[in-house]
Phi, psi and omega in degrees: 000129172267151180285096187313152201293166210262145179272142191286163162267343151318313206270330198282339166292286194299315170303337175240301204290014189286293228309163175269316158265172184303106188250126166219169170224121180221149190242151184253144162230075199108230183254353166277183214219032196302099169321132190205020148164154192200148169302157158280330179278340142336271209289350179248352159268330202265343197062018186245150178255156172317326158306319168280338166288320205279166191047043189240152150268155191283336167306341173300322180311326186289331169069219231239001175258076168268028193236062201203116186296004140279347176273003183267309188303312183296320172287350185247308178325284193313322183292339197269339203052060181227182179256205194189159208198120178201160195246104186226146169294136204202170194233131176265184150342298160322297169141013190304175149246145179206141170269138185268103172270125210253074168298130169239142178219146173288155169258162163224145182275190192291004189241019162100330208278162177280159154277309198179146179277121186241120153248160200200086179293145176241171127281124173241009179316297151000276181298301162350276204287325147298339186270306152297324172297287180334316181298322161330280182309324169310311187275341177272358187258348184258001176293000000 
């Protein structure tokens, strides 16, 4: 079977900074997950520039509402080294609230160990937020 031609890394740059969603790579340090690249669509969902993000932990999106039960799955994921997909209330820049549906999935380099972390944020506020109205109608209608 032949093998398709191999992508540059300029088009392979220009292809995720295209995507609408947040593409990031963190590394663990310590006990912290520190960024050490993010998308343009990273920076056009969060309102944060690439200057303000990098070498952060990621925990910042949240602002003091760290009292949400996906950030627990998400901390036992990581400790498990597996991956994982959760839905968190998250902050732009601005103070908007927006929901992050969030995939982390670990790397590993050729000798088995993780490297580094690819997260890849959608905004689902939308959906969120639609879904809670419908739960809305639901319960007045049944009132």
């Amino acid at each position: 079977m032949k093998r398709p031609p191999m992508i540059s890394s300029e088009l392979l740059e220009r292809i995720i900074d295209a995507s609408e969603d947040g593409i990031v790579v963190a590394e663990r340090e310590g006990d912290e997950h520190i960024l050490i690249y993010v998308n343009q669509g990273f920076e056009r969902m969060t309102g944060y520039s690439t200057d303000e993000i990098l070498y952060r932990d990621c925990r910042f999106l949240q602002n003091d509402d760290r009292d949400q039960p996906g950030l627990a799955r998400i901390r036992e994921a990581l400790v498990d080294n597996r991956p994982c997909r959760e839905i968190l209330r998250n902050y732009k820049k601005d103070g908007t609230l927006f929901y992050n549906e969030l995939s982390i999935t670990p790397m590993y380099d050729e000798r088995e160990d993780i490297t580094y972390y690819l997260g890849v944020q959608k905004d689902v506020t939308e959906r969120v937020e639609a879904i809670a109205e419908l739960e809305r109608i639901r319960g007045t209608a049944t009132d």
